[in-house]
N, C-alpha and C positions, 0 to 999 in steps of 0.2 A: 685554552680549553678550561671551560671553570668545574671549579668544586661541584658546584651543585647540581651537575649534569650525571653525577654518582650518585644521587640517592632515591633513594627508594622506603617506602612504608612497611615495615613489619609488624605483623600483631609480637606481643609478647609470649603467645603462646606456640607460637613457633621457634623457639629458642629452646633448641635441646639441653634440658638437664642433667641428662643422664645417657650414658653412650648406650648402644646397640648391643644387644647380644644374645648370641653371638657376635662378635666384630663385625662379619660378614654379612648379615643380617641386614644390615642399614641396607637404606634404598640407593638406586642408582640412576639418573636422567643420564641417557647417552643423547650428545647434541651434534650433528651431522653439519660440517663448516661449506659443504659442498650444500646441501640442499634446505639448510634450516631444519630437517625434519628431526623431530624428539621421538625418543622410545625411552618406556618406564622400566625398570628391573630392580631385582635385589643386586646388593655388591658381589654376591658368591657367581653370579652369572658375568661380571664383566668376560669370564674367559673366553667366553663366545664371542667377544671381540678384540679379541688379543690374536695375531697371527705367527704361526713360527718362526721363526727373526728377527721379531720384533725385538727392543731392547729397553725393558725396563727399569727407569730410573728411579734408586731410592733417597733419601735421606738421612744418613744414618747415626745425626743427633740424638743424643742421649740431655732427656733433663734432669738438672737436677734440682731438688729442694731447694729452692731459694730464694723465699718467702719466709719473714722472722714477724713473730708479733712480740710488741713491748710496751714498753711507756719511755715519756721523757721522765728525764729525773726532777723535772720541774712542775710534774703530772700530768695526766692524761694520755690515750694512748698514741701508740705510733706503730708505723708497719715500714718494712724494709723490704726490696726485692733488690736481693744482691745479681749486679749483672758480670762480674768476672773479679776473679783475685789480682792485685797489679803487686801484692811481694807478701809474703809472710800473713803481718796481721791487717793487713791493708787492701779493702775490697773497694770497687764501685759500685754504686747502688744509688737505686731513688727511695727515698723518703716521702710518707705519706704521715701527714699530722703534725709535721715539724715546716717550718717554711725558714729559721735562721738557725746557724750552728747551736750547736748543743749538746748534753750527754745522753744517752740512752741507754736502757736496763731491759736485759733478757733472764728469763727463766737460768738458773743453775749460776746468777749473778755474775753474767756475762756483760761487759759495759761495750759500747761503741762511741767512739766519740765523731761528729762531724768537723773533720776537719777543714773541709775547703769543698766552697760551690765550684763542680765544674760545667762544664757548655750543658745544654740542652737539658737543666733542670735536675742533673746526678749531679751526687757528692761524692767523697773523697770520705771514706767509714776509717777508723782505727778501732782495732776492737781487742780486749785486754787477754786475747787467746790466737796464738798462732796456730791452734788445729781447729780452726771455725769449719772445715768440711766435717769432720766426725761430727763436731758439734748440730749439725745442717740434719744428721742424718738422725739423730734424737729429736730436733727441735722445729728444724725446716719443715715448712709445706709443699706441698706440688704448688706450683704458681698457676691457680687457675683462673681465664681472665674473669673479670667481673660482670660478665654477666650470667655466669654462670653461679649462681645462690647455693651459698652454703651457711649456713651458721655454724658447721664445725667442719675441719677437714674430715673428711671421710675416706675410709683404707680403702676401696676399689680404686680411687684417683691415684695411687703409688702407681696401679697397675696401668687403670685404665687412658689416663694421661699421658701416655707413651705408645711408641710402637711396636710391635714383637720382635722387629728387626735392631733397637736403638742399641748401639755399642760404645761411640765415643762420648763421653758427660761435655757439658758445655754451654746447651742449651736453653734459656728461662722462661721458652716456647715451645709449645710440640708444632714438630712437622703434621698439623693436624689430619690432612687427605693420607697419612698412611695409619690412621687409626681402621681403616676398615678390613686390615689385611690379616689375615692367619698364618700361621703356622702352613695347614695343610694347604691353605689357596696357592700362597707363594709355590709350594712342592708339586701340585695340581701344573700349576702355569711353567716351571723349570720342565717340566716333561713335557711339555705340551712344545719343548723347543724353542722356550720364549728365555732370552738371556736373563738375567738379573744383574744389573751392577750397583754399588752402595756410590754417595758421596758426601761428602760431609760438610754440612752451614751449622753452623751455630747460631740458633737463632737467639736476635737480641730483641733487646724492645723497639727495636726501629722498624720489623717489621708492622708490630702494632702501634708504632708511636703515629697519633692521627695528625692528616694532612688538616693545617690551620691558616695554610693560605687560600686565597679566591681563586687563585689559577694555578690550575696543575704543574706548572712548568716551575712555578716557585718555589714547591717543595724540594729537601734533598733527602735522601733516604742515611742514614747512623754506619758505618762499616759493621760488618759482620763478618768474623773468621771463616775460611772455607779450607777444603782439603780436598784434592782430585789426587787420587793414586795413579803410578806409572801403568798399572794393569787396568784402572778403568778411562784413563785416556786411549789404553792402546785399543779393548774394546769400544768404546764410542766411535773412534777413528776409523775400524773397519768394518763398522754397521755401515759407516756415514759412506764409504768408501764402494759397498755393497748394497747402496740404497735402500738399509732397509732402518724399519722408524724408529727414534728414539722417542720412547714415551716417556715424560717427566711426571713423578707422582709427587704433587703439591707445589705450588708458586714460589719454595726456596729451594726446591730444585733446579727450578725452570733460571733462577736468576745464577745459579750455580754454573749450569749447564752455559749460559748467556753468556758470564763474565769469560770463564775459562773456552771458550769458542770463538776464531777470527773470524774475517770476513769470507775467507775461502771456506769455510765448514770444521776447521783443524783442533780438535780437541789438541788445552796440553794441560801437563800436570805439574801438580804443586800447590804450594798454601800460599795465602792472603789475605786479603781482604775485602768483600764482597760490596761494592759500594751503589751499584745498578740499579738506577728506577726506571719501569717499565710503566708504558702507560700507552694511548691508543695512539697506533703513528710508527710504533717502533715496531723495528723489521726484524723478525725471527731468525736467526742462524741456526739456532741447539737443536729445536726441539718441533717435532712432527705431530705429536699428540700431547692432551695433557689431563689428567686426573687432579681433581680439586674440590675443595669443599664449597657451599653456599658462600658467600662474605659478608663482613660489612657494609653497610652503605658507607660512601666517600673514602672507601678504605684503599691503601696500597695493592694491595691481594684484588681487589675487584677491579682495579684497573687494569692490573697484570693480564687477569681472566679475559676481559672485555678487548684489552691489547691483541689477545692473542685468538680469540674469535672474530676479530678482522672489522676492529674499533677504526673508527675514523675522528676526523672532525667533525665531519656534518651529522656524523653517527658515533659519540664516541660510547655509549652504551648500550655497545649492541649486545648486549646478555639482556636487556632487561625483559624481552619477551619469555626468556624461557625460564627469568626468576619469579617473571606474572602468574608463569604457569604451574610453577614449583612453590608457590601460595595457595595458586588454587587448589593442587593436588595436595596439600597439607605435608609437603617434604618438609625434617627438620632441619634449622639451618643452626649454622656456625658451628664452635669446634667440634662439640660432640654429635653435631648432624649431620645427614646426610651428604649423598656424593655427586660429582658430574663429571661423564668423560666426554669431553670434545675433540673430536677426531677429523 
């Protein structure tokens, strides 16, 4: 299956720069996998198609700051996105503006030094403070991707680049399809008798880290932490049990739900590691419904989509009618844009 049966053309001016808001506000494309047929809504309407039983899946990463700007000490600048602490003062992270080891200088003369290339283009940081998280939380940015234009961070992204629900930190990604959700929607749809369960990926950069091979098959996707509690195995188990749908909200749920799901339908619990590439071909066990944002083109996430909309070979992008259409209708796309439920 090749790369470039994923892409597609976007104007620039459909790239939302700014989230919705209200949250709910944002639009909604509901995509029907039985009949092809499309319907247009705001997201505060999805409820009118949520049914009592149903059980909806969240994500319940939390991001943190972890985006540093500096210089080498050999000048010029540099930028860091630390992707997890591995002891004390010693983080992984990728470096931008450096390409061989080196020192580097932060605000409040903070140094990192690169001590060692590891796989997939991260380093190995030492940095001359053992509390670089309080430091994170003066100095760090929200990691937002680039194409979203900023010339300075800006304090709605603290808020707005997360989700109402997010509780465990971990993340250098939001769970972006649960940016549409409220406070009051979530409590609207808990009465409506619609279940709510949390679970937790940590989203790393391997979500976004782009596919550079010609054929899909050659890509491998980065581990990413996960955690299913004994209480939301036991609910998914007797949704699954009582046929009723598990709706996954965003494609790191959907690989959550994947990983921790056998072939008989058997949710279990516990932590790991999320290794799962999804793409057209692979056969769904988790998840009945799914809520998602626009994608990338050639992206992991839009394979996922396209997977689970009932991708083939001979068709392996079968979203693209309804992203031709979500151009024309001027939906905005990617993280801070718009939404789509395929059911």
């Amino acid at each position: 299956m090749k790369l470039a049966d994923f892409h597609y053309d976007l104007p620039a001016s459909a790239i939302a720069q700014e989230p919705a808001s209200p949250r709910d506000q944002s639009r909604l494309m509901v995509l029907n996998r039985r009949n092809d047929a499309i319907e247009h809504h705001h997201f505060q309407e999805i409820i009118g198609h949520l049914k009592p039983g149903d059980v909806l899946v969240l994500n319940a990463t939390k991001v943190f700051p972890a985006r540093l700007r500096g210089k080498k000490k050999t000048g010029g600048k540099a930028e860091v996105l630390l992707l997890e602490p591995l002891q004390n003062s010693v983080w992984r992270g990728l470096v931008r503006g450096a390409t061989q080891a080196t020192d580097l200088l932060f605000p409040e003369n903070l140094e990192a030094r690169m001590t060692e290339r590891l796989s997939e283009g991260e380093w190995e940081l030492t940095f001359s403070s053992n509390h670089l998280r309080e430091y994170l939380d003066r100095h760090g940015e929200m990691p937002l991707p680039p194409y979203i234009k900023r010339t300075a961070a800006q304090a709605q992204d603290l808020e707005r680049y997360q989700t109402v629900y997010a509780r465990q930190e971990g993340a250098v990604a939001a769970p972006t399809a649960g940016f549409h959700f409220t406070e009051p929607l979530l409590e609207k749809i808990r009465v409506q008798g619609i279940s709510v369960v949390s679970v937790v990926l940590h989203v790393g950069w391997g979500t976004f880290r782009p596919v550079r091979t010609e054929t899909i098959e050659a890509h491998a996707m980065l581990p990413e932490a996960y955690e299913v509690s004994d209480d939301a195995a036991r609910d998914l188990n007797q949704a699954r049990q009582q046929r009723r749908r598990i709706i996954a909200v965003g494609t790191t749920a959907v690989r959550t739900l994947e990983t921790v799901c056998d072939s008989q339908g058997t949710f279990r619990a516990g932590k790991g590691h999320a290794e799962l590439f999804i793409y057209p071909g692979y056969r769904y066990q988790a998840v009945d419904a799914l809520i998602t944002n626009f994608h990338l083109p050639d992206s992991t996430p839009l394979l996922l989509a396209s997977a689970f909309y009932g991708g083939t070979k001979d068709n392996p992008f079968s979203l693209r009618f309804a992203y031709d259409e979500a151009i024309r209708k001027n939906y905005r796309f990617y993280s801070y844009g718009d939404a789509m439920f395929i059911e």
